[in-house]
C-alpha positions as CSV (number, residue, x, y, z in Angstrom):
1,X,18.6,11.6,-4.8
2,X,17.0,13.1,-1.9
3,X,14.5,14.8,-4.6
4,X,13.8,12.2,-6.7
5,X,12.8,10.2,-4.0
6,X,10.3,12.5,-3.1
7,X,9.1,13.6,-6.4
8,X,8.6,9.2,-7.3
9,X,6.4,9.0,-3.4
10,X,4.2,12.2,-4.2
11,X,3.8,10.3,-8.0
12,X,2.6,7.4,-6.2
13,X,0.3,8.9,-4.0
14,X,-1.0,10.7,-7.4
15,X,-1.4,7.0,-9.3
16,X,-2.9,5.4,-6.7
17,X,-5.7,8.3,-6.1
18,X,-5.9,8.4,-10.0
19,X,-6.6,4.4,-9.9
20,X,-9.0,4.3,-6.6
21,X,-11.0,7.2,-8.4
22,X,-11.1,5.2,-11.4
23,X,-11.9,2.3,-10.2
24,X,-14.7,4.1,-7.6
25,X,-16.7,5.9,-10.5
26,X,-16.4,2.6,-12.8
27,X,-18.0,0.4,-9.6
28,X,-20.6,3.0,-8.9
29,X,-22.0,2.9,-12.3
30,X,-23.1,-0.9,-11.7
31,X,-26.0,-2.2,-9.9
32,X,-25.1,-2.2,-6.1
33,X,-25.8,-5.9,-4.3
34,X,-26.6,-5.2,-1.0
35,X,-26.9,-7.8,2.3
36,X,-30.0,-10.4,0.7
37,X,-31.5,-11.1,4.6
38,X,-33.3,-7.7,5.8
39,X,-31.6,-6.9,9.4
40,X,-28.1,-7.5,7.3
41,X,-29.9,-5.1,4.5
42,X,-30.8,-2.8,6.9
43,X,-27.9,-2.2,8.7
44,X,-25.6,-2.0,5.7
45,X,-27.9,0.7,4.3
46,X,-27.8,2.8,7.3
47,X,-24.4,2.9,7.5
48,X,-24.5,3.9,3.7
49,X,-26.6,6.9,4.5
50,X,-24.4,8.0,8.0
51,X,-21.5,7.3,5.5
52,X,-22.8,10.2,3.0
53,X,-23.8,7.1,0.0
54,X,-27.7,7.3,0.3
55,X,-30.5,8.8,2.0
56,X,-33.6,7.7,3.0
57,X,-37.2,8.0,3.5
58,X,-39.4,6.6,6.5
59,X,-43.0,5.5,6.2
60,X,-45.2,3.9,9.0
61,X,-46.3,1.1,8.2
62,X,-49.7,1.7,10.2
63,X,-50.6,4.3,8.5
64,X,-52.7,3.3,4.9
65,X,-51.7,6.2,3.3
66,X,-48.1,5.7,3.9
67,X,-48.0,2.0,3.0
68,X,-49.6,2.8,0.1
69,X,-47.2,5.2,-1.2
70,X,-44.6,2.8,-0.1
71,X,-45.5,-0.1,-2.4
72,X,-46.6,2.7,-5.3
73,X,-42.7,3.3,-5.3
74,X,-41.7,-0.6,-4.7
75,X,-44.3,-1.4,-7.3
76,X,-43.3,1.2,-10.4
77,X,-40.0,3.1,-9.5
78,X,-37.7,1.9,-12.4
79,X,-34.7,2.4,-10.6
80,X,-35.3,-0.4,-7.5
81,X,-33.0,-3.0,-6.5
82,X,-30.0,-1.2,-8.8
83,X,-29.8,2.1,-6.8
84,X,-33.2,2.3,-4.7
85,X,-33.9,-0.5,-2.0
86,X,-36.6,-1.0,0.4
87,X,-36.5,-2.6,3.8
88,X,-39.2,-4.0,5.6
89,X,-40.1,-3.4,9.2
90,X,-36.9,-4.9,11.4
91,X,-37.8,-6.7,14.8
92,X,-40.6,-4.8,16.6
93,X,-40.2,-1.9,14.5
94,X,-43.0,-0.2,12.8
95,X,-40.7,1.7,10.2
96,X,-40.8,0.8,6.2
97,X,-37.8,2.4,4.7
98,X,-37.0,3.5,1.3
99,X,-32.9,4.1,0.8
100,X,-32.0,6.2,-2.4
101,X,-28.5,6.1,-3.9
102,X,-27.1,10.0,-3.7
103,X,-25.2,11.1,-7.4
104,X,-21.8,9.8,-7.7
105,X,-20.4,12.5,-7.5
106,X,-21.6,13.3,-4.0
107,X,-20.7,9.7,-3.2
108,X,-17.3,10.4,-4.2
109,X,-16.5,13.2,-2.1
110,X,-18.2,11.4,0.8
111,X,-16.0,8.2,-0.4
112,X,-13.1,10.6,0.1
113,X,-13.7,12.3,3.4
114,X,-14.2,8.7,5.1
115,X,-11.1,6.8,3.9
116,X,-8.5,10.2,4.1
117,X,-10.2,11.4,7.2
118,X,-11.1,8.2,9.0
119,X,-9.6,5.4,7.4
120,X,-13.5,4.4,7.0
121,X,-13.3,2.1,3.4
122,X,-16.9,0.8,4.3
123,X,-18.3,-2.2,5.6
124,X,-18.4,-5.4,3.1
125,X,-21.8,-7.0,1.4
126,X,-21.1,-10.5,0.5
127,X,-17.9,-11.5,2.3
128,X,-18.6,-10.8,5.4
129,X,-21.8,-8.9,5.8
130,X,-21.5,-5.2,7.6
131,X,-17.9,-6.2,8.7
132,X,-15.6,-3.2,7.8
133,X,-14.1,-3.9,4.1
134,X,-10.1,-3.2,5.1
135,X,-9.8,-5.1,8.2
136,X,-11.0,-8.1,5.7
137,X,-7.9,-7.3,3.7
138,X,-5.9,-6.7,6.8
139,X,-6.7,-9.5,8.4
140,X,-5.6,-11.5,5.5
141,X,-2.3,-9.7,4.4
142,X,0.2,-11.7,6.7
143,X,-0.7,-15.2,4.8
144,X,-0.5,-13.7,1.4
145,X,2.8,-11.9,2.6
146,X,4.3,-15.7,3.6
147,X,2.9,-17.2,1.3
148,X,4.9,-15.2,-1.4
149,X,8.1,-14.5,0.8
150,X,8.5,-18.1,1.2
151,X,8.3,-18.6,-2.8
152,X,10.6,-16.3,-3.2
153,X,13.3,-17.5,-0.9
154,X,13.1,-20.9,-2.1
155,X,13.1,-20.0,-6.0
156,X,16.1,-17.5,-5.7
157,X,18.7,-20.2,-4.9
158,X,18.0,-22.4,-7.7
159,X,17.7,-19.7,-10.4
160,X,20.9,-18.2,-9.6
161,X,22.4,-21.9,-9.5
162,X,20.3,-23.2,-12.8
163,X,21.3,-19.8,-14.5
164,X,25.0,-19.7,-13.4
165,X,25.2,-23.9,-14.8
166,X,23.3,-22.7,-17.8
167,X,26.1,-19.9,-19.0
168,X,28.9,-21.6,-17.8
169,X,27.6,-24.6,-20.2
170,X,26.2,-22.6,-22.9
171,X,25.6,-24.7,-26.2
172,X,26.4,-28.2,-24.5
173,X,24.6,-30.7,-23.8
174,X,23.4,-29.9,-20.5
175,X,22.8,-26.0,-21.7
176,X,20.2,-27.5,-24.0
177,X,18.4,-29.7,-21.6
178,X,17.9,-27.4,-19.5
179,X,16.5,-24.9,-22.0
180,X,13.8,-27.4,-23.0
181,X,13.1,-27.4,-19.2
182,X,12.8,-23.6,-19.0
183,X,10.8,-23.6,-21.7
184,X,8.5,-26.1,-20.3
185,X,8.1,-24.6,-16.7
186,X,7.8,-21.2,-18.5
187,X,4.8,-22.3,-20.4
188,X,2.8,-24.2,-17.8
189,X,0.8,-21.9,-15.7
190,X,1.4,-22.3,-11.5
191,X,-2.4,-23.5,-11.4
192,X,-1.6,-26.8,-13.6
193,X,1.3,-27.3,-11.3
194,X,-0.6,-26.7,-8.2
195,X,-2.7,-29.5,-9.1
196,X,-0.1,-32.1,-10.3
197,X,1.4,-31.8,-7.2
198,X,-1.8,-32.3,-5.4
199,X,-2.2,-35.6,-7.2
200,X,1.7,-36.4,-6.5
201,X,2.4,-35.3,-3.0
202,X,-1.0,-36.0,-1.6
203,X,-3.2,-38.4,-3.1
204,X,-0.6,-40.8,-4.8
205,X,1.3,-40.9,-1.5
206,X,-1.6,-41.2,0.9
207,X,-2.3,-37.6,2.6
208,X,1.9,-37.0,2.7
209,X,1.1,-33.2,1.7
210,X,-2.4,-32.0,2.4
211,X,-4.7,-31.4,-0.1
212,X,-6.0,-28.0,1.2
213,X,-4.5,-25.5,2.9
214,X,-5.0,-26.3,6.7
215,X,-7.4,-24.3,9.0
216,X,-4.7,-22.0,10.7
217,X,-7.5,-21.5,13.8
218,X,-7.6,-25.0,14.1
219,X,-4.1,-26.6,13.3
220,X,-0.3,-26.1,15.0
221,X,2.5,-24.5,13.4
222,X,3.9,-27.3,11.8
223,X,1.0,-28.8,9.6
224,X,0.5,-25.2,8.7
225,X,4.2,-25.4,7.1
226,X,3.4,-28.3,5.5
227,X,0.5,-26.2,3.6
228,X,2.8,-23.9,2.6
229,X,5.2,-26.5,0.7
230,X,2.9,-27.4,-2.8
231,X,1.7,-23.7,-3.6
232,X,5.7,-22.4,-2.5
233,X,6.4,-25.1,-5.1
234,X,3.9,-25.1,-7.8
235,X,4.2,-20.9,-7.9
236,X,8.2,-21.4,-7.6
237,X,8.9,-23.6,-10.5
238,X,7.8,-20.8,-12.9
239,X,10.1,-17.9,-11.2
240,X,13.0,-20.3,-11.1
241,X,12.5,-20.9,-15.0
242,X,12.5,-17.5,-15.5
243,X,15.2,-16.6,-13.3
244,X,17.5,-19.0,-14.9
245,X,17.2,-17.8,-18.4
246,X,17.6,-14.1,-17.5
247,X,20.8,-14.8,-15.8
248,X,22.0,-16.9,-17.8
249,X,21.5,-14.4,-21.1
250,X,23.1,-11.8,-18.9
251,X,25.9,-13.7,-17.8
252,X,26.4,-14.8,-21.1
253,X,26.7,-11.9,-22.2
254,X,29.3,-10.7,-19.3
255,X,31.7,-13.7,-20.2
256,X,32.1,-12.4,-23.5
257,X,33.1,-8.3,-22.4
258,X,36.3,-7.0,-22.6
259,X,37.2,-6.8,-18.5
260,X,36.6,-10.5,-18.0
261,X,39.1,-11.1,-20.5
262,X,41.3,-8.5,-19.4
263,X,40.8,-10.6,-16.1
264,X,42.0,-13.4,-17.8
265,X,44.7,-12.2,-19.6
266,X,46.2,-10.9,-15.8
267,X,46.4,-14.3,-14.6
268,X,43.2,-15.2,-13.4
269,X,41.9,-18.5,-14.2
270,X,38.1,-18.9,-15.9
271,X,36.3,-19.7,-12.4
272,X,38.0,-16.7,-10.6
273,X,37.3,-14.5,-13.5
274,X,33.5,-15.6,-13.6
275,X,33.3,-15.6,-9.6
276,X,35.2,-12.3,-8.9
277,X,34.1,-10.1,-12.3
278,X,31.2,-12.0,-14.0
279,X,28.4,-12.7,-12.1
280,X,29.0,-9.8,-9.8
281,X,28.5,-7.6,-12.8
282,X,25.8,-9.6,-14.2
283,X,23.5,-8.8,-11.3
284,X,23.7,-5.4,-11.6
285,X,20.1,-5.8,-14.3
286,X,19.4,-8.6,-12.2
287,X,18.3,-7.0,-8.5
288,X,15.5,-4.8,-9.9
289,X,14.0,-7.7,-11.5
290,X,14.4,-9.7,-8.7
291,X,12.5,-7.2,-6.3
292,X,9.7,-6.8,-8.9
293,X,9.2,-10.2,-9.4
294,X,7.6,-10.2,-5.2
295,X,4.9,-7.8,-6.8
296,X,4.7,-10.3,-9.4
297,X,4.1,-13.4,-7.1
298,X,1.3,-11.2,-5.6
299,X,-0.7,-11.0,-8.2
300,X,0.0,-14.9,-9.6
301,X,-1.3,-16.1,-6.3
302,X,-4.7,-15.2,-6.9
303,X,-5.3,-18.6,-8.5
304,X,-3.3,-20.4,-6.4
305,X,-5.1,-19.2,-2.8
306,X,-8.2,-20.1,-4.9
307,X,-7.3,-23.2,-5.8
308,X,-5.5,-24.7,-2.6
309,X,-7.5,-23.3,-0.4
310,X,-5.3,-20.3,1.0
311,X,-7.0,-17.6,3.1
312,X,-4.8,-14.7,1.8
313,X,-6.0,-11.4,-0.1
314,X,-6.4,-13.0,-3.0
315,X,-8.6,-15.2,-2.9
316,X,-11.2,-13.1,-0.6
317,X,-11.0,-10.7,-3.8
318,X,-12.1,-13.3,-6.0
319,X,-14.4,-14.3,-4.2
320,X,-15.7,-10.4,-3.7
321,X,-15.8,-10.4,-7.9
322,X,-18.0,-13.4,-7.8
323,X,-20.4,-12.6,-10.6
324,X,-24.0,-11.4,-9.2
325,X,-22.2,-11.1,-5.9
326,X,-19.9,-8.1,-6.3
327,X,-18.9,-6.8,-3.1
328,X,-17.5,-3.4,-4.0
329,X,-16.2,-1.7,-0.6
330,X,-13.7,-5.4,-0.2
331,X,-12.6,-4.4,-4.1
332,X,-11.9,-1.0,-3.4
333,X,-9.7,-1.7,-0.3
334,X,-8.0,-5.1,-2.4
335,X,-7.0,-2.5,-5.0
336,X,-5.9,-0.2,-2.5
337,X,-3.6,-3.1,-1.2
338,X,-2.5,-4.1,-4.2
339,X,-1.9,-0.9,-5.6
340,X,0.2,0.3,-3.0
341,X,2.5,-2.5,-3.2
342,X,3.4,-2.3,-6.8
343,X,3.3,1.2,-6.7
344,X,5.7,0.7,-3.5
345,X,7.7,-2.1,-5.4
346,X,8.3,0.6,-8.8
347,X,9.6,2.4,-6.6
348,X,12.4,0.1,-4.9
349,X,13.3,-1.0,-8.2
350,X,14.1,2.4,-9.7
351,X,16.0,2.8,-6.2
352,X,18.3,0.1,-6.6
353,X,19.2,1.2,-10.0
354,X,21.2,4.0,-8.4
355,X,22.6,1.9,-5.4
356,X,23.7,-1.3,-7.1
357,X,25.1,0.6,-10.2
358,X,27.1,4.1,-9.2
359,X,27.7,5.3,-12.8
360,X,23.8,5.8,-12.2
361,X,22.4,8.8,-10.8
362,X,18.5,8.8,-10.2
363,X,17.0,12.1,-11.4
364,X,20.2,14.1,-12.3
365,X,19.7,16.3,-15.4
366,X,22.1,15.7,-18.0
């Protein structure tokens, strides 16, 4: 176990640097969008050149000669604004700069050194100009974390219950009614149900629920639990269809195997049997997909930090993908994130197989 365990970290330090690289090279090949206002410009640039991204050329801008080379290369290089920018004098300064974008390659390897040698992921463009890109994401993680936590511990109860009701009463009425309910919350999307419940819990009832996620500088602990309640709702009622049909197919299933009825047959009655035997062995399948289903909720609350307002990792990601706008330092470190907690989560999962279930044994040879 020991070695499979450290065979599976090593492969997910090797998929994650396979996926930053990727992801790197594919961003570096667009146009780069630097700060629009010219002290934001400049200081981004320069950190791009002490960072090993650019260099750069200084002219003076009172000297003829030098100004006139300087707008030659504004005026016909093909290549400005996408990987050659100029910056005009900042302040008192007397200095005309000309930044060029260094080969990828070489930016790479910069890239590299700075984030395994420093932890240095860059400073952001857009989001929050020359601000470095991973405290962004940092900064942001604990909301995103509660956020999903607390839609997870509120749809794990009524899953298990829905799914247990739903084998139990398998082809009766109340099976079938609440199929048609599964079905339904299976194939509405958490954003339609975010804003239903907007309309229900706040504006039908007059500001019961707010309508946006509260400022959490501004506001106490409790109205920022009340924030929590529509997105934990309108993200939950998805997972808890889902939940109850995969338990219930499972347990299903388990009712019909030979033990239970061996179980019954030895004197214990139906509920015992299904209590004591049934659904214990029915969650053996169940765990892993219950601790991949967090990384899951991760990624479905993009829309709904978008849409309600929430200042989690999510929605500054959108926002750094904002066409024309890209901010690619804040992407870089939001895949990082992201990466490393499904990566993280595969990893758990296959874990569990071999603790939940002994007749498993995680990376034996046959």
């Amino acid at each position: 176990m020991t070695k499979y365990i450290i065979q599976r970290v090593l492969w997910i330090f090797v998929i994650l640097f396979t996926t930053l690289t990727i992801t790197f090279v594919l961003l570096k090949l667009a146009p780069e969008y630097p700060p629009t206002k010219n002290e934001e410009k400049d200081t981004w640039l320069e950190k791009q050149v002490s960072d090993g991204y650019y260099t750069v050329e200084y002219y003076d801008k009172n000297d003829q000669d030098e100004v006139a080379e300087f707008n030659r290369i504004r005026s016909t290089n093909p290549e400005i604004n996408e990987t050659v920018f100029t910056v005009e004098p900042v302040n008192d300064s007397n200095v005309l700069k000309i930044f060029y974008r260094v080969p990828i390659p070489q930016q790479y390897l910069s890239w590299l050194n700075n984030v395994v040698g420093e932890w240095d992921w860059g400073t952001s463009t857009k989001v929050r100009v020359n601000y470095p890109a991973f405290k962004i994401i940092a900064e942001r993680m604990p909301i995103t974390f509660y956020l999903n936590l607390a839609t997870l511990i509120f749809y794990l109860p009524f899953g298990f219950t829905f799914g247990i009701i739903a084998a139990l009463k398998k082809d009766t009425i109340v099976d079938n009614i609440m199929q048609i309910v599964v079905m339904l919350f299976l194939s509405v999307p958490s954003l339609v149900f975010s804003l239903l419940l907007i309309i229900l819990l706040s504006y039908q009832t007059g500001g019961l629920l707010p309508s946006r996620f509260p400022l959490i500088a501004l506001q106490g602990f409790w109205e920022i639990a009340e924030g929590f309640v529509i997105p934990v709702i309108a993200g939950g009622l998805p997972a808890i269809a889902g939940l109850t049909r995969l338990l219930r197919a499972e347990l299903s299933e388990v009712l019909t195997s030979e033990f239970v009825l061996l179980a019954k047959t030895k004197g214990l009655s139906h509920t015992q049997a299904v209590l004591r035997h049934a659904i214990r062995n029915s969650l053996v399948p169940m765990v892993p997909i219950i601790i991949s289903s967090f990384a899951a909720l991760l990624g479905g609350s993009f829309i709904l930090e978008r849409v309600y307002g929430i200042p989690g990792v999510g929605r500054v990601t959108l926002q750094a993908l904002a066409s024309g706008n890209y901010d690619y330092n804040v992407i870089m470190a939001s895949s990082a994130f992201y990466g490393i907690i499904g990566l993280t989560t595969v990893l758990i999962v296959d874990l569990t197989y071999g603790i939940i279930d002994p007749q498993i044994r995680m990376g034996a040879k046959k």
